[in-house]
ZAMAR-716060 format. One record per residue (C-alpha): residue number from 1; x, y, z; residue in three letters. Coordinates in Angstrom, 3 decimals. Each point is the difference from the previous one (the first is absolute). Layout:
<atoms>
<num:NUM	x:X	y:Y	z:Z	residu:ala>
...
</atoms>
This chain:
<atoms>
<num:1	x:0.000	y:0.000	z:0.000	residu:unk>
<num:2	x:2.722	y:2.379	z:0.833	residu:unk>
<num:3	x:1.975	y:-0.855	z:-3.022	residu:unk>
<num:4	x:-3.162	y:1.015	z:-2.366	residu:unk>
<num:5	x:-1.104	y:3.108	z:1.903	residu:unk>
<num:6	x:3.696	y:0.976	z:-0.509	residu:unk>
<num:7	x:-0.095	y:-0.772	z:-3.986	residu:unk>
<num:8	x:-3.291	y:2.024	z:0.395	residu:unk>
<num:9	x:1.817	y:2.694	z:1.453	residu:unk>
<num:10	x:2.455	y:0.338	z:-2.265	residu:unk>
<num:11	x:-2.517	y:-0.052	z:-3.138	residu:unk>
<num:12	x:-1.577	y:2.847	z:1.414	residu:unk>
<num:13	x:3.650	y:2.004	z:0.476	residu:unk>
<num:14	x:0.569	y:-1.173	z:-4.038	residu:unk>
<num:15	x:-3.943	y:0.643	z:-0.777	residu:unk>
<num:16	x:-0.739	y:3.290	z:1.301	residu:unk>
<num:17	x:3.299	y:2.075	z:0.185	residu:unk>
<num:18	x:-2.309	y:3.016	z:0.477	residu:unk>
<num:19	x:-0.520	y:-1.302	z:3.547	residu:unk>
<num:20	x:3.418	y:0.148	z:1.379	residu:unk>
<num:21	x:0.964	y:2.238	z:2.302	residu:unk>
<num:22	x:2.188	y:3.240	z:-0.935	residu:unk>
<num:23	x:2.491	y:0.082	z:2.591	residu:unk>
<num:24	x:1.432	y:-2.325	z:2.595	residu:unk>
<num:25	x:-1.602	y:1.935	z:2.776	residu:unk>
<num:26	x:-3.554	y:-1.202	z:-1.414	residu:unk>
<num:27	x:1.116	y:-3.130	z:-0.451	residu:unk>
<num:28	x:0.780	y:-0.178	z:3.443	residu:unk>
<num:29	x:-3.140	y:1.354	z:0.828	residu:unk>
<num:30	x:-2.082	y:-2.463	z:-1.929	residu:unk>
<num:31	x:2.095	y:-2.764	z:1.883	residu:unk>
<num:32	x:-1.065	y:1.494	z:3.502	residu:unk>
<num:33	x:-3.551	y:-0.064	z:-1.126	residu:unk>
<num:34	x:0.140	y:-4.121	z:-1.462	residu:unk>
<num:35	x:1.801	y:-0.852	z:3.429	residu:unk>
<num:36	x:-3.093	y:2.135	z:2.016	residu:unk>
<num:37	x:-2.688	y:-1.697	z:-1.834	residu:unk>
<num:38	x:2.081	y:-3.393	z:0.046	residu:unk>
<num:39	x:0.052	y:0.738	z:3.964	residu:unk>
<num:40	x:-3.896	y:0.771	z:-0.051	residu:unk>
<num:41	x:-0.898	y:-3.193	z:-2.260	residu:unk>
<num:42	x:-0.426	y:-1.850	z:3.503	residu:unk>
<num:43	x:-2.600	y:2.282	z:1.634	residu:unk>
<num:44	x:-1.779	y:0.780	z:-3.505	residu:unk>
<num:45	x:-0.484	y:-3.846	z:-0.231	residu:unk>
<num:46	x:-0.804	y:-0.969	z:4.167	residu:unk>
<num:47	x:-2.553	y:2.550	z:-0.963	residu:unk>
<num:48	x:-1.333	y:-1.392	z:-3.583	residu:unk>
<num:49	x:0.123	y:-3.678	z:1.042	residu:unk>
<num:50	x:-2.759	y:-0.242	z:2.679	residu:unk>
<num:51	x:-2.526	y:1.771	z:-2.703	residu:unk>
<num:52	x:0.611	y:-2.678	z:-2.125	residu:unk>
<num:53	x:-2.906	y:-2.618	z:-0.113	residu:unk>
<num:54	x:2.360	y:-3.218	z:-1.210	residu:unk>
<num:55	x:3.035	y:-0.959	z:-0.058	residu:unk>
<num:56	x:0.548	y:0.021	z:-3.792	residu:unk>
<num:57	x:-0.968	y:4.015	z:-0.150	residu:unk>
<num:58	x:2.684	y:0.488	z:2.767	residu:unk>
<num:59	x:2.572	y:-1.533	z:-1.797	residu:unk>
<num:60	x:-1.235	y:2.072	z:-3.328	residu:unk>
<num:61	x:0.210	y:2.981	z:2.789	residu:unk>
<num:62	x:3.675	y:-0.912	z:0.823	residu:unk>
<num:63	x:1.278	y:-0.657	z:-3.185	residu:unk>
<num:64	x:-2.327	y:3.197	z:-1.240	residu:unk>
<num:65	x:2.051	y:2.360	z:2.403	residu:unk>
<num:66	x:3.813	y:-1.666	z:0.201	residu:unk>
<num:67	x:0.507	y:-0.267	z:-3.700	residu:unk>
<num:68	x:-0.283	y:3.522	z:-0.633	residu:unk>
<num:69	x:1.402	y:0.882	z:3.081	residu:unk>
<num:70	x:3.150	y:-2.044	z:-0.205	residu:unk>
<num:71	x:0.286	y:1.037	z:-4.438	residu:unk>
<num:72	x:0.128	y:3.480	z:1.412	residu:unk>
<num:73	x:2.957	y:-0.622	z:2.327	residu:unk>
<num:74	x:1.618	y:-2.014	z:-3.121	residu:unk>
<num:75	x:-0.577	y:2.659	z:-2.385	residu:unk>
<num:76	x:1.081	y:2.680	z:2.561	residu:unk>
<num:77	x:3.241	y:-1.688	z:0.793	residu:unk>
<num:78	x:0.668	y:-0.512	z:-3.552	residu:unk>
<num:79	x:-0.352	y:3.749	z:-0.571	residu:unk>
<num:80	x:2.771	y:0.553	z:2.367	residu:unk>
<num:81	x:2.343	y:-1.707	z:-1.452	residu:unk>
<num:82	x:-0.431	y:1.236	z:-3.451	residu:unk>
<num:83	x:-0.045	y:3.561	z:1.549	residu:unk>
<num:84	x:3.140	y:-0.654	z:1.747	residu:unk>
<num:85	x:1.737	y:-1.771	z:-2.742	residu:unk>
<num:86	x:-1.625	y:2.681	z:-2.866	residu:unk>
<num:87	x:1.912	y:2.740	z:2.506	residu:unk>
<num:88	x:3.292	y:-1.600	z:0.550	residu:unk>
<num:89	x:0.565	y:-1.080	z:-3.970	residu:unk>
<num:90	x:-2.115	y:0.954	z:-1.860	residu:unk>
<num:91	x:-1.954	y:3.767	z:-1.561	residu:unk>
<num:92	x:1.802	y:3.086	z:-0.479	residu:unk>
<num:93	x:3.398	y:0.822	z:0.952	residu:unk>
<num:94	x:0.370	y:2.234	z:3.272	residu:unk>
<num:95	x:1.887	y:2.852	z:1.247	residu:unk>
<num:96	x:2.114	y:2.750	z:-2.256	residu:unk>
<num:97	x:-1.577	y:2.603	z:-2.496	residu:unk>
<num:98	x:-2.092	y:-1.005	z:-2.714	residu:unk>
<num:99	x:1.574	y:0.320	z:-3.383	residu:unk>
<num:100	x:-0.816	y:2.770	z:-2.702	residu:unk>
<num:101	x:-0.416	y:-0.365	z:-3.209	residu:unk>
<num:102	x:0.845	y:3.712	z:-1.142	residu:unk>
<num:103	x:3.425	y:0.889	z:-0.708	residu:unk>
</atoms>
């Protein structure tokens, strides 16, 4: 399970590249937010579960909540390390004046 939600993860980083974030510091950001709703997923679900009338719609609740839950956390740790690794090799060069083309 964690192996696909990872390969789903990184489909959507490929897929959507208007998604990523535009700076480490969000990326860092969205990371915080996956680990706070990763840390909530246990009270969000001792909440759901006794509403549910069987035991098959709880598991559809579980697997309902934790698979998006747990893709975000993929997708937002993926992120990072494109956003780190984009910033150390990768764009524009830094630093120094910018180079004129008039004479």
């Amino acid at each position: 399970m964690f192996t696909g939600l990872a390969v789903v993860a990184v489909w959507a980083h490929v897929r959507f590249p208007r998604l990523r974030p535009g700076s480490l510091l969000r990326a860092i950001v969205h990371v915080g937010i996956s680990f706070a709703l990763f840390a909530i997923l246990p009270a969000a679900l001792s909440f759901l579960l006794p509403l549910t009338p069987s035991p098959t719609l709880a598991r559809c609740v579980v697997l309902a909540v934790v698979i998006p839950t747990l893709t975000y956390v993929f997708l937002t740790w993926v992120w990072l390390l494109a956003r780190v690794l984009h910033d150390l090799f990768g764009g524009t060069p830094r630093g120094g004046h910018p180079a004129s083309s008039e004479v």
